[in-house]
Residue, then its C-alpha position, 0 to 999 in steps of 0.5 A: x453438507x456444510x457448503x449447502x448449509x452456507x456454514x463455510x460462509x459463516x467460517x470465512x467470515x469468522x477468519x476474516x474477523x480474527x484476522x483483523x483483530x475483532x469487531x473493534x480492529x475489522x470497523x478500524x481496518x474497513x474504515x482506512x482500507x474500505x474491504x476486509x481480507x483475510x491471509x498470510x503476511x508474507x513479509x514487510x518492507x523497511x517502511x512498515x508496510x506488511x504484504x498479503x497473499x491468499x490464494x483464496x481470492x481470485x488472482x489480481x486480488x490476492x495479493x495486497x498491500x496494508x500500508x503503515x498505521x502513521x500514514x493513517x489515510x493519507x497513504x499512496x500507492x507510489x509508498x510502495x518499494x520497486x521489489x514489492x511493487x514486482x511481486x504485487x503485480x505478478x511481474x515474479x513469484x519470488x519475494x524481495x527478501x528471497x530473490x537470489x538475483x535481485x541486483x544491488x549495484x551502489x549507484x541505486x538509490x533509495x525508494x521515496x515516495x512521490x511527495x506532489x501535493x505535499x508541503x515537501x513538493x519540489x518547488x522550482x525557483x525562477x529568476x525570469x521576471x513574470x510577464x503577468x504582474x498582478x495589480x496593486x491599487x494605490x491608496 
């Protein structure tokens, strides 16, 4: 009866404001992320980045990705690591934290993020002499 009077709506919508923190936390959340969820923290990486699932939601859209509050709007998505990346694209089921085969070989690096764009861009030096050069007046 509930379902035929729209209530469960109304309760999904309610779960989806505490989740968020109330009014004030869900305008915070709508703002940086554009769409309200609600679901489970399954886990979170060493950058501060806290993973999702709700099977709730249909699949390509049940997991996702609340990336740090210090990035603010100014997140990416090469922020997130290569086992969280697997796990959110449905490439394995298992989490990061509780993959028994997950390799660890001490020639991998650490995960960073792409930084073009940034003041920290890889900037090549070059020794040639430029074939254009730009145009001086005389005083």
């Amino acid at each position: 009866m509930a379902k035929w009077l729209g209530l469960d709506k109304v309760n999904n919508f309610l779960q989806i404001i505490k989740h968020n923190g109330g009014i004030w936390g869900s305008l915070r959340t709508l703002y940086r992320m554009d769409e309200l969820k609600f679901g489970d923290c399954v886990g979170e990486d060493k950058y501060g980045n806290k993973y999702y699932e709700n099977n709730m939601y249909f699949v390509g859209r049940n997991r996702w990705v609340v990336y740090n509050p210090k990035v603010h709007l100014n997140y990416d998505a090469s922020q997130v690591p290569a086992e969280w990346f697997g796990w959110l694209h449905y490439k394995t089921d298992l989490l990061p934290h509780r993959d028994p085969h997950r390799p660890k070989y001490k020639w991998m690096v650490e995960h960073t993020p792409n930084l073009s764009g940034t003041d920290k861009a890889y900037m090549p030096y070059s020794t040639t002499k430029p074939k254009i050069e730009a145009w001086q007046p005389k005083d």
